[in-house]
C-alpha positions as a Markdown table, in Angstrom:
| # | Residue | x | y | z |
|---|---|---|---|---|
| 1 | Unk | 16.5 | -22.6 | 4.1 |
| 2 | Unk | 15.4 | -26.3 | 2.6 |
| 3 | Unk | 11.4 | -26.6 | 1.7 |
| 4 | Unk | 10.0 | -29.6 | 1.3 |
| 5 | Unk | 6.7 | -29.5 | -1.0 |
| 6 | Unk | 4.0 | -32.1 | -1.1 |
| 7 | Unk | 2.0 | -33.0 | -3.5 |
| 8 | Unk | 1.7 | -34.2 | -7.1 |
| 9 | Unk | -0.6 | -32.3 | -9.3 |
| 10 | Unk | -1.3 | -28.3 | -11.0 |
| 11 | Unk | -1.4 | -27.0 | -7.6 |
| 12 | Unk | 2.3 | -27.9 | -6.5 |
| 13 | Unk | 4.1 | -27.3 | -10.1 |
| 14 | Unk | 2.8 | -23.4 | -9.5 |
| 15 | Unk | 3.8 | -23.2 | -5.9 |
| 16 | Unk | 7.1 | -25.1 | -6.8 |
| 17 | Unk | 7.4 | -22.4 | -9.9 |
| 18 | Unk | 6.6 | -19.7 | -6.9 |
| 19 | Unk | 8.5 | -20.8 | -3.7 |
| 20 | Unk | 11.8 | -21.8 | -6.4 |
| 21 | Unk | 11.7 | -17.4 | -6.9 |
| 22 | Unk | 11.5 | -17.2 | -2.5 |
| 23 | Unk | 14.8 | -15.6 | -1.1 |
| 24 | Unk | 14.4 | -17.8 | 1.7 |
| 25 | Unk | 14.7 | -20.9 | -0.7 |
| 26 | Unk | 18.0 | -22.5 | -0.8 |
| 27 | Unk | 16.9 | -26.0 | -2.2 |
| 28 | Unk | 13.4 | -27.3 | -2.7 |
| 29 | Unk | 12.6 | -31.0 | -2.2 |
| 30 | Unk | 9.3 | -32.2 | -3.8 |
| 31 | Unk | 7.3 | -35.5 | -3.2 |
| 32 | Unk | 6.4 | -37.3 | -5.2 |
| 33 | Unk | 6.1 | -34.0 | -7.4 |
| 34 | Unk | 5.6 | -34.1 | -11.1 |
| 35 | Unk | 8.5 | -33.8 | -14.6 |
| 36 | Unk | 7.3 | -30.0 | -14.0 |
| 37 | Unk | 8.1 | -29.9 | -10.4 |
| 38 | Unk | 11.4 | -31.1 | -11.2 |
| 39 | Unk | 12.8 | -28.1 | -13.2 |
| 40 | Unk | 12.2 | -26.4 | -9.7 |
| 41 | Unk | 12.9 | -28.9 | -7.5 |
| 42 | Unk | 14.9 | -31.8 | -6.5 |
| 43 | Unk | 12.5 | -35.0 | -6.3 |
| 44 | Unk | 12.2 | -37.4 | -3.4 |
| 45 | Unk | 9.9 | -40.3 | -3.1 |
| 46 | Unk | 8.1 | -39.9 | 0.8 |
| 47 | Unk | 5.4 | -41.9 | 2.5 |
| 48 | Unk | 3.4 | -39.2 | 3.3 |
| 49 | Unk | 1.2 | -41.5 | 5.4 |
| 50 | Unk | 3.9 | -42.7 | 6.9 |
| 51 | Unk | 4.8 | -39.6 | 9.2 |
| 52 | Unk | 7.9 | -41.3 | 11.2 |
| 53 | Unk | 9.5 | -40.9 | 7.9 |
| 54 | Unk | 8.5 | -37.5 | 6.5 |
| 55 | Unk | 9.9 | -36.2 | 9.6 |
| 56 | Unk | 13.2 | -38.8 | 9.7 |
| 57 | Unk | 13.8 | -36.7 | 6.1 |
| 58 | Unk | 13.4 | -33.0 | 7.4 |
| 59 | Unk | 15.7 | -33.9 | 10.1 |
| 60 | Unk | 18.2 | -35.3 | 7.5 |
| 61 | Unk | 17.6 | -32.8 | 4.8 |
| 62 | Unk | 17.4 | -29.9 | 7.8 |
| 63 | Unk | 13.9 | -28.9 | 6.4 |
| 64 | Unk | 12.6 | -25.3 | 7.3 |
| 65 | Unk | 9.7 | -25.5 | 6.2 |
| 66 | Unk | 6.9 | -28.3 | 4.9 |
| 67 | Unk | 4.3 | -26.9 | 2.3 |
| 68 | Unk | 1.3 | -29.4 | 2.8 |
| 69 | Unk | -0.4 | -29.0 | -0.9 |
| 70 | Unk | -3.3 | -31.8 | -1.1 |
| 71 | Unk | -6.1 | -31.8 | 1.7 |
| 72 | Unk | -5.7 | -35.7 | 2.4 |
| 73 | Unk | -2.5 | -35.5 | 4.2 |
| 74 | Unk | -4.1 | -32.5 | 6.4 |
| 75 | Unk | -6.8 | -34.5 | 7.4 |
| 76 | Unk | -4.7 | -37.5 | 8.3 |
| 77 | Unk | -3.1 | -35.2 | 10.6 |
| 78 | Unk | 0.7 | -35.2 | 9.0 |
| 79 | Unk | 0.7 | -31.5 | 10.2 |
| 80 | Unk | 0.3 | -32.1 | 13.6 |
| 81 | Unk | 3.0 | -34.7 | 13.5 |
| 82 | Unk | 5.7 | -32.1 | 12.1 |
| 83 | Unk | 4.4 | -29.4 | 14.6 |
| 84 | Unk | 5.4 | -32.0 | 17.3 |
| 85 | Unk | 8.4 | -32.4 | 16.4 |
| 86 | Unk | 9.6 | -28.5 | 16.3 |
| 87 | Unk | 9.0 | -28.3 | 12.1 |
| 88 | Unk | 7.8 | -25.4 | 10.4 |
| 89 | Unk | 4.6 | -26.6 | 8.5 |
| 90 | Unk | 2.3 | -25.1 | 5.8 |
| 91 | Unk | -1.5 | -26.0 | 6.7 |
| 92 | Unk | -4.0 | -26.7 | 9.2 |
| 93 | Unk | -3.9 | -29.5 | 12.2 |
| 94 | Unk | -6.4 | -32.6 | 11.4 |
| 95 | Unk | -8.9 | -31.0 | 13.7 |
| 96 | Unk | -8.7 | -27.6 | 12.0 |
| 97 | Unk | -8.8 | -29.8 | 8.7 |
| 98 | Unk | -12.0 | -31.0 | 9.3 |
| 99 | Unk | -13.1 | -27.5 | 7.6 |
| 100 | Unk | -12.5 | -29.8 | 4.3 |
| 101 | Unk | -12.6 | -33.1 | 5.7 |
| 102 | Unk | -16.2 | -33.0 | 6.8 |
| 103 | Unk | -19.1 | -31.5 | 5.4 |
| 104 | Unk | -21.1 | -32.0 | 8.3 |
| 105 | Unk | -18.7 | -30.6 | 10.6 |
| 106 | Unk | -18.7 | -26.8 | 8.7 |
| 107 | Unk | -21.9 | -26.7 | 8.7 |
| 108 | Unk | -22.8 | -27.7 | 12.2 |
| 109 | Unk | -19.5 | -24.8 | 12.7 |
| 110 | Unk | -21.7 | -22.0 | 11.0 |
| 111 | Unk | -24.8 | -23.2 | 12.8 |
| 112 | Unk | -23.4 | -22.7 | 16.2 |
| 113 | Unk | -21.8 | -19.3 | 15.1 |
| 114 | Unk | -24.3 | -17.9 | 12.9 |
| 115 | Unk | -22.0 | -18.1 | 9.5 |
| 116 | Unk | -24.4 | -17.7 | 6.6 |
| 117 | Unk | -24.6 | -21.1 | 4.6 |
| 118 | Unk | -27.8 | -23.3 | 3.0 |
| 119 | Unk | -30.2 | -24.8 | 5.3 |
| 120 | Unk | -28.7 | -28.7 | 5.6 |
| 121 | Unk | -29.3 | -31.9 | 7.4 |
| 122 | Unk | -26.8 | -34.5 | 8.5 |
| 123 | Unk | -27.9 | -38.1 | 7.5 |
| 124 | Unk | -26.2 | -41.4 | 8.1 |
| 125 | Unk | -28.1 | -43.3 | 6.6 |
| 126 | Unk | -30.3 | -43.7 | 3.4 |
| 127 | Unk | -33.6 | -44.1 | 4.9 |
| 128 | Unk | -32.8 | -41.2 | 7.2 |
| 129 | Unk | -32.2 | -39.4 | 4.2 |
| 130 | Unk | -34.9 | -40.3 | 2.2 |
| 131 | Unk | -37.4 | -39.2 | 5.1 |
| 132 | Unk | -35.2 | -35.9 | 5.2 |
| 133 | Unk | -35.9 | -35.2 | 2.0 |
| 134 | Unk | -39.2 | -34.2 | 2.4 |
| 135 | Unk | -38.4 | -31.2 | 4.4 |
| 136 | Unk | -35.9 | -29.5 | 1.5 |
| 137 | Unk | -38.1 | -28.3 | -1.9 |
| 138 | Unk | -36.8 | -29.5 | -5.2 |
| 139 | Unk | -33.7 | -28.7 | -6.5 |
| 140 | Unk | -31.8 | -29.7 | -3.6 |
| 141 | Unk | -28.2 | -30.8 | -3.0 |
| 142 | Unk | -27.0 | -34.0 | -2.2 |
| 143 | Unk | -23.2 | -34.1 | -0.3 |
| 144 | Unk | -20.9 | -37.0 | 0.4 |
| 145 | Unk | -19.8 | -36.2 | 3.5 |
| 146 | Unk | -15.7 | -36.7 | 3.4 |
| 147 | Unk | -13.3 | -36.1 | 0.8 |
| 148 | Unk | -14.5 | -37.4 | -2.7 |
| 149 | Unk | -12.2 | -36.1 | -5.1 |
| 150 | Unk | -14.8 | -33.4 | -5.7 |
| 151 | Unk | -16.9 | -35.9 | -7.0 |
| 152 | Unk | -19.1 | -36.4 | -4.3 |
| 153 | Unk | -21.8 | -34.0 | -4.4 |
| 154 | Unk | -25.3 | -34.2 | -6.5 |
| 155 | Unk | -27.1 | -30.8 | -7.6 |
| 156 | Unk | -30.5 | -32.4 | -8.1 |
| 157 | Unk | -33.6 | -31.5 | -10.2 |
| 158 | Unk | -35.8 | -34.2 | -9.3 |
| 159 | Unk | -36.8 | -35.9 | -6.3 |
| 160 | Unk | -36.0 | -39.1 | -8.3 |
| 161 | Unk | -31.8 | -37.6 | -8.9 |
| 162 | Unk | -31.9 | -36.9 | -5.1 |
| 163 | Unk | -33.2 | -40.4 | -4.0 |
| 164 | Unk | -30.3 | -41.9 | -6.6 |
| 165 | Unk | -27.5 | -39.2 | -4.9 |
| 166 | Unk | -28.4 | -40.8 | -1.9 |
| 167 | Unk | -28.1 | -44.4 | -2.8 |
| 168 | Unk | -25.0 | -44.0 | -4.8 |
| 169 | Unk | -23.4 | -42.0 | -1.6 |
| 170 | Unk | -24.7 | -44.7 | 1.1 |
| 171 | Unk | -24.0 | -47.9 | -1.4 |
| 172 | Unk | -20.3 | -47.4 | -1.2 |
| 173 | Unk | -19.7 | -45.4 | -4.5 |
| 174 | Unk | -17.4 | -42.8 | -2.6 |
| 175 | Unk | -16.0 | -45.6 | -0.2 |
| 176 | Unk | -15.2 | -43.7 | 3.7 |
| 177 | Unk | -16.5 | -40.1 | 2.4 |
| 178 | Unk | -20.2 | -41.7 | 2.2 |
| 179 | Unk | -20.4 | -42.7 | 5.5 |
| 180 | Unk | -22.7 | -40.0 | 6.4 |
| 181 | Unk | -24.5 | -37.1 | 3.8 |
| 182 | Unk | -25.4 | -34.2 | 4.1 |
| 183 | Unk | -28.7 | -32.8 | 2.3 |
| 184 | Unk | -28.3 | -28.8 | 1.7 |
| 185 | Unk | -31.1 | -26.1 | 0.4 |
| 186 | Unk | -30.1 | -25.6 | -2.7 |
| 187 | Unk | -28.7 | -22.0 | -3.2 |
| 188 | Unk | -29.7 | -19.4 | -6.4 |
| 189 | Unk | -26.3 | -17.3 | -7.3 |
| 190 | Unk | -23.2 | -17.0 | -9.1 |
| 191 | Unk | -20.3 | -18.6 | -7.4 |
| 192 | Unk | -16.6 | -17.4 | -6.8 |
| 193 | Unk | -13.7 | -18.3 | -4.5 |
| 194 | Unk | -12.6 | -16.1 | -1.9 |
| 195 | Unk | -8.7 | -17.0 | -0.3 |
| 196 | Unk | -6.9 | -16.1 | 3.1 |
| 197 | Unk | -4.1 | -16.7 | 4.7 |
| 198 | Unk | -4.1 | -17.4 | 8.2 |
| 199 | Unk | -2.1 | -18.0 | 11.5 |
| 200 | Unk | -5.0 | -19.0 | 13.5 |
| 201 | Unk | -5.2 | -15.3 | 14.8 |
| 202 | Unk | -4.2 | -12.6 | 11.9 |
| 203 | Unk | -6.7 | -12.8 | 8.8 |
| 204 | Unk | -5.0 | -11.4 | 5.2 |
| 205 | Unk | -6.8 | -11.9 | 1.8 |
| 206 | Unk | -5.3 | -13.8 | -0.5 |
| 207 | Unk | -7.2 | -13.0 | -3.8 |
| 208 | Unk | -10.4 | -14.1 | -5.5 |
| 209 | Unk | -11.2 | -16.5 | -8.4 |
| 210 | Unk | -13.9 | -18.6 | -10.6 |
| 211 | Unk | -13.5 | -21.8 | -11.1 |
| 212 | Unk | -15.5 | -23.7 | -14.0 |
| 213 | Unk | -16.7 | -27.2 | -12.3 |
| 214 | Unk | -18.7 | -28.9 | -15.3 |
| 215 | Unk | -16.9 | -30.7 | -18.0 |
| 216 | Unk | -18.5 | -29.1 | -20.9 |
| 217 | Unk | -19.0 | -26.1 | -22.3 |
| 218 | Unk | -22.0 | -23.7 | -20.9 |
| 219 | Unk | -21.9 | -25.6 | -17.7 |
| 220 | Unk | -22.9 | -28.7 | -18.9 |
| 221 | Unk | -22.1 | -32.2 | -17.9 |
| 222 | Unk | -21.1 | -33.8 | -14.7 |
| 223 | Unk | -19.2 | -32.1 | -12.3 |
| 224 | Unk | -15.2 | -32.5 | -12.2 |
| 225 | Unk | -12.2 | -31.7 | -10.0 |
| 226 | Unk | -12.3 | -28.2 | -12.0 |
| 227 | Unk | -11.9 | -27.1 | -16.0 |
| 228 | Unk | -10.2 | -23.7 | -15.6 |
| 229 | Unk | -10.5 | -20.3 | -13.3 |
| 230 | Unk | -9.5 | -16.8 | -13.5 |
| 231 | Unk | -8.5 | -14.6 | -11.0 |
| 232 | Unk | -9.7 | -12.0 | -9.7 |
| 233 | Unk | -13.3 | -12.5 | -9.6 |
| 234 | Unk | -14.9 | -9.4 | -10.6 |
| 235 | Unk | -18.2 | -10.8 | -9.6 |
| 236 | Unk | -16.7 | -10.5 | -6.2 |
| 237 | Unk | -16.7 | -7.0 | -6.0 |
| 238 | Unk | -14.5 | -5.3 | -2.7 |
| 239 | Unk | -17.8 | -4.8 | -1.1 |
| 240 | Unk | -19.1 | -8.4 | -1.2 |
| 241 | Unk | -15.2 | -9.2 | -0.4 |
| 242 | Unk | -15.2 | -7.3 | 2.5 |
| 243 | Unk | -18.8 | -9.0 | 3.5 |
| 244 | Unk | -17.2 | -12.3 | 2.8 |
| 245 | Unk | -14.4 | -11.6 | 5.3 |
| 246 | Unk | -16.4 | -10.2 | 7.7 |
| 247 | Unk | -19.6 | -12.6 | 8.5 |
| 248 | Unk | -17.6 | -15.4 | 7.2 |
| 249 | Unk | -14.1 | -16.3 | 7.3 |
| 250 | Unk | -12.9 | -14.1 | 10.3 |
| 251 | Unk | -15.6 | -15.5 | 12.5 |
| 252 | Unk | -14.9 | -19.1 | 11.3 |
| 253 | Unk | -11.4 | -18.7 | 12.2 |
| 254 | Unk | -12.2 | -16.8 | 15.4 |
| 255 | Unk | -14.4 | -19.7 | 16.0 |
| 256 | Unk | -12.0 | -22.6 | 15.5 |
| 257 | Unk | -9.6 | -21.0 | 18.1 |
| 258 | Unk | -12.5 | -20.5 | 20.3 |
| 259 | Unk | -13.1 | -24.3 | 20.1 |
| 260 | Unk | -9.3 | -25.3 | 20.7 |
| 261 | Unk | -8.7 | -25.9 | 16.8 |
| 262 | Unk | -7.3 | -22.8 | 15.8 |
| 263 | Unk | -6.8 | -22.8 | 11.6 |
| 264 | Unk | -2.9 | -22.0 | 10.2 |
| 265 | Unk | -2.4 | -21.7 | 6.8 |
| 266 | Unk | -4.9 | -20.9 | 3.6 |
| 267 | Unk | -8.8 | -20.9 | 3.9 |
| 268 | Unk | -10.5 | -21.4 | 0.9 |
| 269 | Unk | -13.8 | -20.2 | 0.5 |
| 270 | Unk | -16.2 | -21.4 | -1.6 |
| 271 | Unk | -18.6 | -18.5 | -2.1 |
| 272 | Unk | -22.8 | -18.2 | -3.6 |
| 273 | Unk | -23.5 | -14.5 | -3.9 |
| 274 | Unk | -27.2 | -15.1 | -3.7 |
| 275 | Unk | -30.1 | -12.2 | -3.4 |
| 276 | Unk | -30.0 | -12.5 | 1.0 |
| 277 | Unk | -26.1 | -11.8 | 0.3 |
| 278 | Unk | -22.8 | -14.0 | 0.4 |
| 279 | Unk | -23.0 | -17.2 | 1.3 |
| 280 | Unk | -21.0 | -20.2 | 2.9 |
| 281 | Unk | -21.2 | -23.3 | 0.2 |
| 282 | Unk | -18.2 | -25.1 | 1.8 |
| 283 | Unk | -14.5 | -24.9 | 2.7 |
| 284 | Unk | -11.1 | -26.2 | 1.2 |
| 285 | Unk | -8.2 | -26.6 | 3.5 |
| 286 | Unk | -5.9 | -25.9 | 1.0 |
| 287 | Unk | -5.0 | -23.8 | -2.6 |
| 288 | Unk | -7.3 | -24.7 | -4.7 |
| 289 | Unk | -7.2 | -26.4 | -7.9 |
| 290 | Unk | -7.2 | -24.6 | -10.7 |
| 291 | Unk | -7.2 | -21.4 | -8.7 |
| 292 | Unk | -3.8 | -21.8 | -7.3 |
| 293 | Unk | -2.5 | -21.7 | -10.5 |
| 294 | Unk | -4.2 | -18.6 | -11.6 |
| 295 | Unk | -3.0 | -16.7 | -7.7 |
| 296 | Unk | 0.8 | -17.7 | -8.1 |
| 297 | Unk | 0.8 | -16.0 | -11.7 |
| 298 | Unk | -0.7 | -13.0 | -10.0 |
| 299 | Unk | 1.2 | -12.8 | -6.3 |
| 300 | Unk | 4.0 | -10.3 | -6.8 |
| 301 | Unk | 5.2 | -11.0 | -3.4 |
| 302 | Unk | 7.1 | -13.7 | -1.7 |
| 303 | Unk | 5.8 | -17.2 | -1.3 |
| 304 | Unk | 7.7 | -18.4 | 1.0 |
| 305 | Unk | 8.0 | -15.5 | 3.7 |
| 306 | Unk | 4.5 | -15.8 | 3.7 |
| 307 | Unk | 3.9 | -18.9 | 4.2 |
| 308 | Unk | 7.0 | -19.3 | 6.9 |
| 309 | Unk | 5.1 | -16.5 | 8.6 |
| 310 | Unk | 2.1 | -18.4 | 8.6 |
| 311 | Unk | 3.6 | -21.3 | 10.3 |
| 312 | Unk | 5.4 | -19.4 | 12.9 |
| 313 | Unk | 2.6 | -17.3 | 13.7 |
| 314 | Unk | 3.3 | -14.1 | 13.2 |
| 315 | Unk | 1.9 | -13.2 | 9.7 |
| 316 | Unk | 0.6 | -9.8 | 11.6 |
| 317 | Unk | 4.2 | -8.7 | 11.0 |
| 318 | Unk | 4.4 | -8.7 | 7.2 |
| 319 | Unk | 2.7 | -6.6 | 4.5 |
| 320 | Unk | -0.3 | -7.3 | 2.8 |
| 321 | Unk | 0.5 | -9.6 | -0.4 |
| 322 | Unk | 0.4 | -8.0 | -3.4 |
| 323 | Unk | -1.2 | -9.0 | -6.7 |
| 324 | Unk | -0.7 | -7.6 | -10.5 |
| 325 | Unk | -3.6 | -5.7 | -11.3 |
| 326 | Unk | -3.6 | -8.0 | -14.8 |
| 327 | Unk | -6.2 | -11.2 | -14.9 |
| 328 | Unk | -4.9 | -14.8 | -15.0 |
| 329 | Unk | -6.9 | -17.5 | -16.7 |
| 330 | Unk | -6.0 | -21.5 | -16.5 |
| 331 | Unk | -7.6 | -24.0 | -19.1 |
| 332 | Unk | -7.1 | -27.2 | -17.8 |
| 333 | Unk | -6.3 | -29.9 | -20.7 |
| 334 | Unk | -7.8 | -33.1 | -19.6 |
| 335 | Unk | -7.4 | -36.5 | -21.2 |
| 336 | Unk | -10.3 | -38.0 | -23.1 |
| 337 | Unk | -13.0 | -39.5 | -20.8 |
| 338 | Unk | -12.5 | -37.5 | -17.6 |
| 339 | Unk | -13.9 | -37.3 | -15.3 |
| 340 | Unk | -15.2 | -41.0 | -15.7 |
| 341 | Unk | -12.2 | -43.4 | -17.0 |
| 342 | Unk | -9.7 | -40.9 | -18.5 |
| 343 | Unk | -7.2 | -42.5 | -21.1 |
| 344 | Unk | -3.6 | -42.5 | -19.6 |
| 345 | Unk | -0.3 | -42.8 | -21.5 |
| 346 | Unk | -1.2 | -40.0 | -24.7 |
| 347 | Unk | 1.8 | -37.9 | -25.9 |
| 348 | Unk | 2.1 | -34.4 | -25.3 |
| 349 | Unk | 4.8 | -32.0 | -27.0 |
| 350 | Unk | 4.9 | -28.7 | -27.9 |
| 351 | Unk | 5.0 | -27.0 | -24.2 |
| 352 | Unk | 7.8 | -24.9 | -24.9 |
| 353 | Unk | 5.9 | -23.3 | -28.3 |
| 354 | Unk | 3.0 | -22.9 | -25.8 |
| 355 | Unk | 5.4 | -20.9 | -23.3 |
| 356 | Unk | 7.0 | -18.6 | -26.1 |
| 357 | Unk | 4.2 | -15.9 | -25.9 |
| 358 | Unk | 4.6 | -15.8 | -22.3 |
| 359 | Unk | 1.9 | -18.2 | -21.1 |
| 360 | Unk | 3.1 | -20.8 | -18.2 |
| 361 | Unk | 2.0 | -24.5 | -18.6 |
| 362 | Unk | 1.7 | -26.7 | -15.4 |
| 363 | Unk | 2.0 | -30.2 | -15.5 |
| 364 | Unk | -1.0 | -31.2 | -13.2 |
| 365 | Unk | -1.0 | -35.3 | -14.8 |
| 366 | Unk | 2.4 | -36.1 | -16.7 |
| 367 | Unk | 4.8 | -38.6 | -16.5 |
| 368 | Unk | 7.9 | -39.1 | -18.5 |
| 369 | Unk | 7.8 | -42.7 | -19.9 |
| 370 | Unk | 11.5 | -43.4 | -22.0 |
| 371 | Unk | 12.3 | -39.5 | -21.7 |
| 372 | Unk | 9.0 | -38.9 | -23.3 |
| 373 | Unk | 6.7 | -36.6 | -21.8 |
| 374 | Unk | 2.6 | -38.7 | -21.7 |
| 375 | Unk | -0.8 | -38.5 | -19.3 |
| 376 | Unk | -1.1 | -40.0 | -16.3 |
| 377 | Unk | -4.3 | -38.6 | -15.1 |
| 378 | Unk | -7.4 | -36.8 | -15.6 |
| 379 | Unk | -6.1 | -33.9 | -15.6 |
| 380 | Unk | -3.6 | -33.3 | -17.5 |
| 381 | Unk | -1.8 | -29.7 | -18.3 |
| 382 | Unk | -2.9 | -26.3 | -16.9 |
| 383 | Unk | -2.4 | -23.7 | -19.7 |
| 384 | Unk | -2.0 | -20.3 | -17.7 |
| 385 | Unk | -1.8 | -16.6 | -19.2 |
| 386 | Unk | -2.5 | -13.0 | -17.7 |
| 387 | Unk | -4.3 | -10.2 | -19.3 |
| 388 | Unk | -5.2 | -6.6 | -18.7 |
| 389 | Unk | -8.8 | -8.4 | -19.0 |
| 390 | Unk | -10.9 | -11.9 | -18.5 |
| 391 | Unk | -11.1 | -11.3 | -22.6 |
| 392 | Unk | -7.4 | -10.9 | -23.4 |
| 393 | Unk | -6.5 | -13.4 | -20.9 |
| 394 | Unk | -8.6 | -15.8 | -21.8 |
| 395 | Unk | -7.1 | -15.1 | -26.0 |
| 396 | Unk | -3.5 | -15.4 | -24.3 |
| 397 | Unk | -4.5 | -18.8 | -22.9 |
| 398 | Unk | -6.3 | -20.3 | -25.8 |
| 399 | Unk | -3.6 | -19.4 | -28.3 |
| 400 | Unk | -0.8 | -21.2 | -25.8 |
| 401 | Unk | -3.8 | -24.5 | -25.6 |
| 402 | Unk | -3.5 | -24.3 | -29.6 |
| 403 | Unk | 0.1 | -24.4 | -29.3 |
| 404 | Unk | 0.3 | -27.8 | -27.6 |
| 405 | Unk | 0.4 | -31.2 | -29.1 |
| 406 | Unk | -1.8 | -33.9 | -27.2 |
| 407 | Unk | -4.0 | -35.8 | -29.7 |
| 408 | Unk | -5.7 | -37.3 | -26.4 |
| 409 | Unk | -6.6 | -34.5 | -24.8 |
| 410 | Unk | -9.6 | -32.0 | -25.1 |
| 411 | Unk | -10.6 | -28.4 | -23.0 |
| 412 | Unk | -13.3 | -26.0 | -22.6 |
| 413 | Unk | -13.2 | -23.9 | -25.0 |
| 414 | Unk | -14.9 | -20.7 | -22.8 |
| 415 | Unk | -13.1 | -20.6 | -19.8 |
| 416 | Unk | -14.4 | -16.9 | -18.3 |
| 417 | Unk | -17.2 | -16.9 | -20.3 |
| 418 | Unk | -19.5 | -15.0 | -17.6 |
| 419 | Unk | -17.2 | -12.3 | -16.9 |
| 420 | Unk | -16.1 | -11.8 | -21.0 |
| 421 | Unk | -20.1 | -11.4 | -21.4 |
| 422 | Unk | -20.1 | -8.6 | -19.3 |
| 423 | Unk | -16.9 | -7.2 | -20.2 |
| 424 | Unk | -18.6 | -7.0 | -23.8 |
| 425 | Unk | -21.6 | -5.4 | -22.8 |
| 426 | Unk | -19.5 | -2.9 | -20.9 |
């Protein structure tokens, strides 16, 4: 069958690189996709908010299936559209989307269902947040409550950083996503990412990973759209997984259908594993980004029947996925200046020298510019490698980084860092 992928960044060059390998793949269309999508697939340019003629293409192209990677065409509801009209689609209806889309609305989910997550209050307004406040101790966190490029959300250690989080939110800084806040208890833990796949009924894991939100090294600086991951979490042990499956994500997604919304395609999970046990931070409605990356380089099985299950709703009928036992590790190469005003347009070379050893580079902000490969966004390469450890996948990684050729670029240089501590301590 013809797939049709959407999507521009890291995320859709490693499902491209996976659903390209699918026996059910007979082309695969891309939009707008990336110069690393396009050694996989054939690149169209699509409106996705313009659904009349997303689905004008499947019907031309005889599309069997849509693979929704970003969250903002989920929300908008392009899913629902395609479902409408008889298409096989990859991710959750806008309602169901609202996992992601609102803050406000997951919590008030786990509230009513008893989901472990932070104490929170929903605030529309600065004042009303200000006076909320007082009932949360110091740190606290401080939530824009819509889709804010990850960008949206304040860990703060004063009363002074909250009272700014607020204004910044509520003064327009996030435009639509800071029309309300939400003001969460602030959560002591170690965080990992917990993924499954789901038809709205059947629940299947989908791996584990850490992903490294702060732009510096040891977890410093501001918060960005992610540094690097690894996969699996060891942190996440298969007893905490099996927690995290059990008083989270099934009952979310029992709940959903419950409510009329039922949730098809991946739930991501972000996880605190705190002393009380595992807890809810919030929800992606889609791979996440690094951590797809670091999944496709460990999924052994195939993409696309999976994910055509998942649309047709009967992923009860297939096996388990299965995973290499090995560790992948992404560092994400980002131009200098993200996540503020990175600089666009720097050369990059030397891919193919990175690949040699057997790492897998995805573009996640390229553009070719006179059949010259340069940056067009933040972030710009993901530089994936798999190991028998966190250690030797994390060496495998870093030797590909020093292998590529982008004067404007700059990385983490400790990507795993928590879990290469403990492997060295044994």
């Amino acid at each position: 069958m013809n797939i049709l992928l959407l999507g521009s960044g890291g995320r859709e060059h490693a499902l491209a690189w996976k659903l390209a390998q699918s026996s059910l793949c007979d082309k695969l269309f891309a939009s707008p996709g990336n110069p690393g999508v396009a050694h996989y697939a054939e690149l169209v340019a699509l409106d996705v908010t313009d659904h009349g003629a997303v689905l004008a293409y499947c019907e031309a192209q005889r599309i069997g299936l849509v693979v929704v990677g970003p969250e903002a065409p989920l929300v908008d509801g392009l899913a629902d559209s395609l479902r409408a009209a008889g298409v096989p689609v990859f991710g959750p209806s806008k309602a169901a989307a609202q996992l992601e889309g609102s803050k406000a609305f997951t919590k008030e989910l786990c509230a009513r269902h008893a989901i472990p997550t932070a104490g929170f209050k929903r605030v529309t307004s600065a004042d009303e947040g200000l006076t909320a406040l007082d009932s949360f101790p110091i740190p606290v966190v401080i939530k824009a409550d819509g889709l804010a490029a990850g960008k949206g959300v304040t860990v703060a250690m004063t009363r002074a950083e909250a009272e700014t989080a607020l204004a910044e939110i509520f003064d327009g800084r996030f435009g639509a996503a800071g029309a309300e806040a939400v003001i969460e208890e602030f959560m002591e833990g170690e965080e990992a990412s917990f993924f499954a796949l789901t038809d709205g009924h059947t629940v299947v894991p989908f791996g584990s990973a850490q992903d490294h939100k702060r732009v510096g090294d040891g977890d410093t600086g501001p918060n960005t759209g992610g540094m690097g991951a690894y996969s699996p979490a060891p942190v996440l042990t298969p007893l905490l997984e099996g927690e995290a499956l059990e008083r989270i994500v099934v009952p979310t997604v029992r709940a959903m259908a419950d409510e009329g919304m039922p949730y098809s395609g991946v739930l991501y999970a972000g996880l605190m594993l705190t002393p009380e046990g595992v807890k809810l931070i919030e929800y992606n409605c889609r791979f996440g980004d690094p951590e797809c990356q670091v999944l496709m380089l460990r999924l052994e099985a195939d993409l696309g029947e999976l994910m055509l299950a998942v649309a047709e709703n009967r992923l009860a009928a297939l096996q388990p996925p299965r995973f290499s036992a090995d560790t992948a590790l992404t560092v994400v190469i980002a131009a200098q200046g993200y996540p503020d005003t990175p600089t666009a347009g720097g050369a990059i070379a030397g891919i193919a020298r990175a690949e040699a050893g057997g790492a897998k580079v995805f573009h996640a902000g390229t553009r070719l510019e006179g059949g010259a490969l340069v940056a067009s966004g933040g972030r710009v390469l993901n530089v994936t490698a798999r190991g028998n450890s966190v250690g030797a996948a994390q060496a495998a990684a870093y030797a590909a980084v020093d292998m590529v050729d982008f004067a404007e670029g700059f990385c983490r240089r400790d990507i795993g860092w928590r879990e290469v501590v403990r492997e060295q301590r044994g």
